[in-house]
BARO-235768 format. One line per 10 residues: number of its first residue (from 1); for each residue x, y, z of C-alpha. Coordinates in steps of 0.1 Angstrom, whole numbers, plus 2048, in hexadecimal, padded with zeros to 3 digits. Example, Ala and Ser with C-alpha at 12.3 -4.5 7.8 and 13.67 -1.06 7.14 Angstrom:
BEGIN
1	87B 7D3 84E ~ 889 7F5 847
//
This chain:
BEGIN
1	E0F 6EA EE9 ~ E0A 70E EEC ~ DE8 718 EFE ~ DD1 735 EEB ~ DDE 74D F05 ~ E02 744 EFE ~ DF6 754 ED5 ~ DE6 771 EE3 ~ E08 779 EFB ~ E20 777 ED5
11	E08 78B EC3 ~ E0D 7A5 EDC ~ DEE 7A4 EF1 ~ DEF 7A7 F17 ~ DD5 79B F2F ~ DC1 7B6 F40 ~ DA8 7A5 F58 ~ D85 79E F54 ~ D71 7A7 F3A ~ D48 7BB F47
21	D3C 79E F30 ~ D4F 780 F42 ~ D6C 76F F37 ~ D8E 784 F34 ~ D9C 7A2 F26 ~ DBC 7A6 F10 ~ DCA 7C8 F03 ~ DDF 7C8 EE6 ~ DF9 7EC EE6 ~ DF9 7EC EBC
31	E0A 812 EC0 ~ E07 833 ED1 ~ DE0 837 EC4 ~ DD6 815 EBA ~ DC6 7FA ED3 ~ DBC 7DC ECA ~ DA1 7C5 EE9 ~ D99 7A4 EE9 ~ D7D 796 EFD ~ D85 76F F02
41	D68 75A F0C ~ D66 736 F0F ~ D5C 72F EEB ~ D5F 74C ED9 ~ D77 76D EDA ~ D6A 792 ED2 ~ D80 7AA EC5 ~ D7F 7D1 EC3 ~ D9A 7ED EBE ~ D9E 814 EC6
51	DB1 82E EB5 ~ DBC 84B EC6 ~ DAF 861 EA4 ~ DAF 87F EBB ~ DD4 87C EC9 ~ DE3 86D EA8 ~ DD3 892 E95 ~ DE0 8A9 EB2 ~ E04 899 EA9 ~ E01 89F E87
61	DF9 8C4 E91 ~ DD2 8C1 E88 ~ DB2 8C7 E99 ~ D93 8B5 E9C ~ D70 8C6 EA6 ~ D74 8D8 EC7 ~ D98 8CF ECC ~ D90 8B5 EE9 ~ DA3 895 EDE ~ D98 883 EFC
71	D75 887 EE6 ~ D83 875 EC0 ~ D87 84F EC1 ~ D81 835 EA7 ~ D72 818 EAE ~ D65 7FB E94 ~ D3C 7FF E93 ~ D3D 7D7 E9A ~ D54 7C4 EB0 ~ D60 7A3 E9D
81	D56 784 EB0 ~ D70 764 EA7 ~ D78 745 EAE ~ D94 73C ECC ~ DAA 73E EB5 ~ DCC 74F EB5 ~ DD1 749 E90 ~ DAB 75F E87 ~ DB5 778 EA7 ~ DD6 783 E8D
91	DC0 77E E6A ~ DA9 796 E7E ~ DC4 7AD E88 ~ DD3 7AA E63 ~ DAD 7B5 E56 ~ DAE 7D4 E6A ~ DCB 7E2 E65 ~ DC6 7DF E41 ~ DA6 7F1 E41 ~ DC0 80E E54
101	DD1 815 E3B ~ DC2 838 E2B ~ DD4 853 E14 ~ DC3 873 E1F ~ DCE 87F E03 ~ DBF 866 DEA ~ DA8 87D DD3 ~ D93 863 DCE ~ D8D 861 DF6
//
């Protein structure tokens, strides 16, 4: 039977050590400006992402603010807190990359 770590290692997610909170840390590489974390407690998992928004314009030949990229990440405003379960880990996952998906060009943006 595989373990909930076993679920974590297919979706992708490596184990990073221990979490400031307790329990362990996993990282999960999505691509070149997107990170997904995953706190895992005993009972309960909390999950939180990056995006590299400051990188991913500079490629793209744009500038943000001052220019410092170092300085423009996204982040979700709430960390999602789920069950031990791999099956809501990839709902989750699912969830946020659909909210990702904007046409900067949509007029009605």
């Amino acid at each position: 039977m595989a373990t909930f770590e076993d679920g974590l290692e297919e979706l992708g997610f490596v184990l990073g050590g221990s979490s400031r909170r307790g329990g362990r840390m996993w990282h999960l590489q999505f691509n070149s400006h997107l990170e997904f974390v995953l706190h895992d407690f005993d009972d309960t998992v909390l999950l939180s992402w990056s995006f590299g928004l400051g990188e991913f314009a500079a490629r793209r030949g744009w500038l943000l603010g001052t220019g410092e990229l170092s300085f423009h990440d996204l982040y979700p405003q709430h960390d999602v807190r789920l069950p031990v379960e791999v099956s809501a880990v990839e709902a989750e996952l699912r969830r946020v990359l659909g909210t990702m998906r904007i046409d900067l060009g949509d007029p009605d943006l």
